[in-house]
VEXFI-695051 format. One record per residue (C-alpha): residue in one letter; z, y, x. Coordinates in steps of 0.2 Angstrom, whole numbers, padded with zeros to 4 digits, always signed. Example, Ala and Ser with C-alpha at 12.3 -4.5 7.8 and 13.67 -1.06 7.14 Angstrom:
BEGIN
A+0039-0022+0062;S+0036-0005+0068;
% end
This chain:
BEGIN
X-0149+0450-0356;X-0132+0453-0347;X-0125+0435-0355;X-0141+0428-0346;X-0136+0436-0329;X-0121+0431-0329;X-0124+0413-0333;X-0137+0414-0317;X-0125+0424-0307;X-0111+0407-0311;X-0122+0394-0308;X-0129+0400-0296;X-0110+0405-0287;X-0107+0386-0292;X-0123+0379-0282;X-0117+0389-0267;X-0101+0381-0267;X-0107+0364-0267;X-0119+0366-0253;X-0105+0374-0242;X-0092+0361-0247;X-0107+0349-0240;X-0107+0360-0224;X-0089+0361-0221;X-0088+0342-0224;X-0102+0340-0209;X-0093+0355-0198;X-0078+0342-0199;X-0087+0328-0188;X-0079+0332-0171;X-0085+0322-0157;X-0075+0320-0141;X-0083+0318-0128;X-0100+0310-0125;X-0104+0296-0132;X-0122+0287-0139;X-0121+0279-0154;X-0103+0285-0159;X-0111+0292-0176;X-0114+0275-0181;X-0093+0276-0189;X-0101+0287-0203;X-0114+0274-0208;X-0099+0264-0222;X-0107+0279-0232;X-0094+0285-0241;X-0088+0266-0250;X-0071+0263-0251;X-0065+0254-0234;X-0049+0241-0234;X-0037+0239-0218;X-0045+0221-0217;X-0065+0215-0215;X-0073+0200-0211;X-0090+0205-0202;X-0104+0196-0207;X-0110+0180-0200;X-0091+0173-0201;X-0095+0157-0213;X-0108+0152-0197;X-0103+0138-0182;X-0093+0145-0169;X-0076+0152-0162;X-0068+0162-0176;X-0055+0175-0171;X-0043+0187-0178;X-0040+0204-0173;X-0025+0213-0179;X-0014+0229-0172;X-0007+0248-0176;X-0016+0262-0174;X-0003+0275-0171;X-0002+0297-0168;X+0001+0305-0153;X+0018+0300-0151;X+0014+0285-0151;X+0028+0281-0163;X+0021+0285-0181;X+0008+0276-0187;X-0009+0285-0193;X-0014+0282-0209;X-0031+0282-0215;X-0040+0280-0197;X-0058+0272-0199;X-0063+0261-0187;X-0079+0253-0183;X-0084+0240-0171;X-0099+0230-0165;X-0104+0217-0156;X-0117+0204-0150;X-0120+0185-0159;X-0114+0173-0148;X-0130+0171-0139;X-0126+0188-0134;X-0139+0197-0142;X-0138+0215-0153;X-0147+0206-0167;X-0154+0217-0181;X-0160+0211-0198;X-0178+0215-0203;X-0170+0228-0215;X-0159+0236-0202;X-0156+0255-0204;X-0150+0268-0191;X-0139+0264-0179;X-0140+0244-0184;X-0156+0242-0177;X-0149+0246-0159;X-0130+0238-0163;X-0135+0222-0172;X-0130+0218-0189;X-0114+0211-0183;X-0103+0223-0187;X-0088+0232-0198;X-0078+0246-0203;X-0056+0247-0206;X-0050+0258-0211;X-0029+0258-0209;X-0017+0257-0221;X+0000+0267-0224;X+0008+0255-0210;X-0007+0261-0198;X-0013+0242-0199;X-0027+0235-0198;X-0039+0219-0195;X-0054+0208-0193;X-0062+0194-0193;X-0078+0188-0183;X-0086+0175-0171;X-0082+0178-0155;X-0096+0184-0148;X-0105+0178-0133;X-0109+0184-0113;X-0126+0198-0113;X-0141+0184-0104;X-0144+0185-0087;X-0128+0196-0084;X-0111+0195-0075;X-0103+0208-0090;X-0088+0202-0099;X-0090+0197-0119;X-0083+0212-0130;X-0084+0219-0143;X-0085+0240-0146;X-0075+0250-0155;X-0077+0268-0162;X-0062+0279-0171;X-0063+0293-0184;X-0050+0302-0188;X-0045+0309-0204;X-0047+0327-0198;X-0068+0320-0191;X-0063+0318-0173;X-0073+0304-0168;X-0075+0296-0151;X-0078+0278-0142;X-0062+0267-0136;X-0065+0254-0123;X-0070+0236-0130;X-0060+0222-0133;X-0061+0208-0123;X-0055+0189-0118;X-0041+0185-0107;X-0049+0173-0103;X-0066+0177-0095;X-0073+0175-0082;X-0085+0191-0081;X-0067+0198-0079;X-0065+0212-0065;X-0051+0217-0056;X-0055+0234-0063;X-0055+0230-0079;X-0037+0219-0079;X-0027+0234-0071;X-0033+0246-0080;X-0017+0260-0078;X-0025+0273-0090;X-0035+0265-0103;X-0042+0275-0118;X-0029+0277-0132;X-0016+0267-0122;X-0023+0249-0121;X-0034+0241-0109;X-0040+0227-0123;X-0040+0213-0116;X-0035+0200-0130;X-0023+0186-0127;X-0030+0176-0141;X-0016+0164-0147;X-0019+0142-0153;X-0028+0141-0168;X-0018+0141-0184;X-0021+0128-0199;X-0037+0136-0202;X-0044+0137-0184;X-0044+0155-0183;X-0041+0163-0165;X-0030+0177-0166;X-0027+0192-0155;X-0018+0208-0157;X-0023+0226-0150;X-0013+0244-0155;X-0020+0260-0151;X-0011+0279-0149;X-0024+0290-0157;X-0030+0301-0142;X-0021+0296-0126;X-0029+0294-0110;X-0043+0304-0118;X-0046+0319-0104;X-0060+0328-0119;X-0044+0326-0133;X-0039+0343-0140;X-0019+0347-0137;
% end
């Protein structure tokens, strides 16, 4: 009887650890600041992410573009490993379009969409159509981005966009304290052999972010 106990009294010590490790996992998820639609990062669910993703729909007619850059820490200097990165945007018609399968946060951000994740170098890059201006709008195309950090900070940085736009403000092009150090407005360079657009975008993990922890 006492063998019996104690076998209960180990699994049952081993059950309790699992779930805890579980909750200490979700305690991790730090948001900074406020921001709809930011949990959306977490929806790769756990499968191996590369510093490189094509988001879907890139075989399809229209502008394809690069977009390459550095994610660096705080002192803006050493570049952060391991820093997931998702971002979203509209077809070229400028629509959020969702599949009929869409899940979660798809069904509101359209299934154009991806997840980096840098490499030892802080690197990263993606390719896509470059999406198109919202209908009936004045708003600059873009596309959104959302970090996570290692330690589960998470938070929104402001979209990239096209140099040359129209939608454009003033506001917007002299930005003097943009989220994690860059305004994103993409210079995109002449097509290379393939006829790929590319553009180039670093960011400083937390700068400019009033919410960030010290």
């Amino acid at each position: 009887m006492d063998r019996i106990l104690s076998l209960a009294l180990v699994i049952f010590t081993i059950l309790s650890c699992s779930g805890q490790e579980s909750d200490d996992n979700n305690t991790t998820r730090t948001l900074i600041g406020n921001c709809e639609g930011c949990e959306a990062v977490f929806e790769f669910n756990g499968r191996p992410l590369n510093a490189t993703d094509t988001l879907p729909g890139f075989e399809n007619e229209g502008t394809k573009i690069k977009i390459s850059g550095t994610i660096y820490e705080q002192d803006g200097e050493t570049p952060a490993s391991d820093v997931v990165m998702y971002v979203y945007h509209t077809n070229q018609k400028g629509i959020y379009e969702p599949k009929p399968s869409s899940e979660g946060w798809e069904k509101r951000h359209g299934y154009i969409r991806g997840w980096v994740k840098t490499d030892s170098e802080g690197h990263y890059e993606f390719y896509t159509l470059k999406p198109g201006h919202y209908p009936n709008r004045k708003t600059p195309a873009h596309i959104h981005p959302i970090i996570l950090e290692p330690d589960g900070k998470y938070y929104w940085v402001g979209s990239y966009f096209f140099s040359d736009d129209p939608h454009l403000t003033s506001e917007m092009k002299n930005n003097k304290n943009p989220r994690c150090g860059s305004d994103g407005i993409l210079q995109l360079t002449d097509a290379d052999q393939d006829g790929i657009l590319e553009g180039h975008r670093d960011f400083v993990l937390g700068k400019n972010i009033s919410e960030y922890p010290n």
